[in-house]
C-alpha positions in Angstrom: 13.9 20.5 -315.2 16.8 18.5 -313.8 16.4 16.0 -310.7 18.9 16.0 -308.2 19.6 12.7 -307.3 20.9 11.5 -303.5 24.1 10.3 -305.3 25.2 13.9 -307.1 24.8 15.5 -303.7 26.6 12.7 -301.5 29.2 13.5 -304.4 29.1 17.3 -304.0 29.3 17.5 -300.2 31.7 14.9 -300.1 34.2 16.8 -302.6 33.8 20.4 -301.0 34.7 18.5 -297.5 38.0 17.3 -299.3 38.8 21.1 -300.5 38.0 23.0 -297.4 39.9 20.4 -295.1 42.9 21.0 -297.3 42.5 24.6 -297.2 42.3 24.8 -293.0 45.2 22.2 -292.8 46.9 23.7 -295.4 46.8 27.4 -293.3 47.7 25.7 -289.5 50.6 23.0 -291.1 53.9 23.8 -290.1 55.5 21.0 -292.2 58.3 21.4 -293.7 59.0 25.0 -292.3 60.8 23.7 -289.1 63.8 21.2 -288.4 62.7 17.5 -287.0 65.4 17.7 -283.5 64.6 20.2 -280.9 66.8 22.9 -279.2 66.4 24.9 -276.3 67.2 29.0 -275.8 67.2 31.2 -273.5 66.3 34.7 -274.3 65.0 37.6 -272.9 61.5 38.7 -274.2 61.0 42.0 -276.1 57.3 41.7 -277.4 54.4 39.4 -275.8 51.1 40.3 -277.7 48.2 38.1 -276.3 45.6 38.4 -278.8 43.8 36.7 -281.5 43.6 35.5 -284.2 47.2 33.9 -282.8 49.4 35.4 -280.2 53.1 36.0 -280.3 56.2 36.0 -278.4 59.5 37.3 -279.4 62.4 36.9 -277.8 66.2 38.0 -277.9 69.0 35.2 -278.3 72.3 35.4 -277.9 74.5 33.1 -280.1 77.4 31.1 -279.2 78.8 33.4 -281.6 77.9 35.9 -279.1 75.7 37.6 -281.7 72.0 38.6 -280.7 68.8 38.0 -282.7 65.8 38.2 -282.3 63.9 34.6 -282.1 59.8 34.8 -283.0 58.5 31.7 -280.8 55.4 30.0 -282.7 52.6 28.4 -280.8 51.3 26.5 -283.6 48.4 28.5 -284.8 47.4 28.1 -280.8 44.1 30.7 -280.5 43.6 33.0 -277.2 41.1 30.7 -276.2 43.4 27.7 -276.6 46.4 29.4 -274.4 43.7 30.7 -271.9 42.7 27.2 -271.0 46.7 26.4 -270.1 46.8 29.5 -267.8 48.1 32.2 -270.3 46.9 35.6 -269.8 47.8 39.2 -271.5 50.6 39.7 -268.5 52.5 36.2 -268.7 55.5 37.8 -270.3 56.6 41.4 -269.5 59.3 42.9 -271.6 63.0 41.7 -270.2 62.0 38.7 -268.4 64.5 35.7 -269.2 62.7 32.7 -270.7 63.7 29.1 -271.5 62.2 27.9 -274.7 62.3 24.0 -276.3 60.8 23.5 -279.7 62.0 22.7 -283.3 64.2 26.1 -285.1 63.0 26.9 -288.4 64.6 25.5 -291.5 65.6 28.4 -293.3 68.4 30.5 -293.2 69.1 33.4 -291.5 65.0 32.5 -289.7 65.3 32.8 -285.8 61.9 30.9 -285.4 60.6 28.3 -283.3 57.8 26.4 -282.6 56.7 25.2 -279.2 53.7 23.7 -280.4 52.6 21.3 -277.2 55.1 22.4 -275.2 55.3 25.6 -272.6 59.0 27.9 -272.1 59.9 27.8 -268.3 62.1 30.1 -266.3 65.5 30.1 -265.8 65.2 28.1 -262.4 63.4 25.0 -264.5 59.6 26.1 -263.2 56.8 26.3 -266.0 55.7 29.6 -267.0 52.3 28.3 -266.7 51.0 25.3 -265.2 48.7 23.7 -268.0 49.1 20.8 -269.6 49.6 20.1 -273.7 48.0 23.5 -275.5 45.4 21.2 -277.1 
């Protein structure tokens, strides 16, 4: 029969911390998927769907091209729960309502994505959409 000692399951519990901390980080980063200077858009929204495991807003853009596309705004991997606390509900955004957004545009090309992790879109007039503070 073999004795476990202290030391082989300090070892253990300190290596399966290591993986599964890489493995949550690794699902929520969003490095190296956006660009390091933020823009700001205006667009008008076409879907708003406040549910878990992460809600999403999309949004139509115009270009100074003049061409339209659509923009998915990211929260960051934000939860309900999360948005909730800031004021957030399932009616925040209705379908046509003209949004301002600031946040960093994805890297890649022809992606219309941006994240607005921390930060909350406002209306056209410069008020918030919702009143909360940071999302975390």
């Amino acid at each position: 029969m073999k004795i476990i000692t202290g030391k082989s399951v300090k070892l253990f519990c300190s290596l399966m911390l290591a993986v599964l901390t890489g493995t949550v980080l690794a699902h929520h980063s969003t490095r190296g998927i956006y660009e390091e200077e933020a823009i700001e858009v205006t667009g008008t929204v076409i879907a708003w769907r406040f549910i878990n495991p992460h809600p999403y807003l999309t949004i139509s853009v115009e270009g100074a091209d003049g061409v339209t596309n659509e923009w998915d705004v990211s929260y960051g991997g934000a939860a309900v729960v999360h948005m909730q606390r800031q004021g957030y509900t399932d009616t925040t955004f209705k379908t046509g309502d003209v949004i301002v957004v600031k946040g960093l545009p994805a890297k890649a090309e022809g992606v219309f994505g941006i994240l607005i992790e921390g930060t909350h879109p406002t209306w056209p007039d410069g008020t918030a959409v919702v009143k909360g503070g940071s999302m975390f």
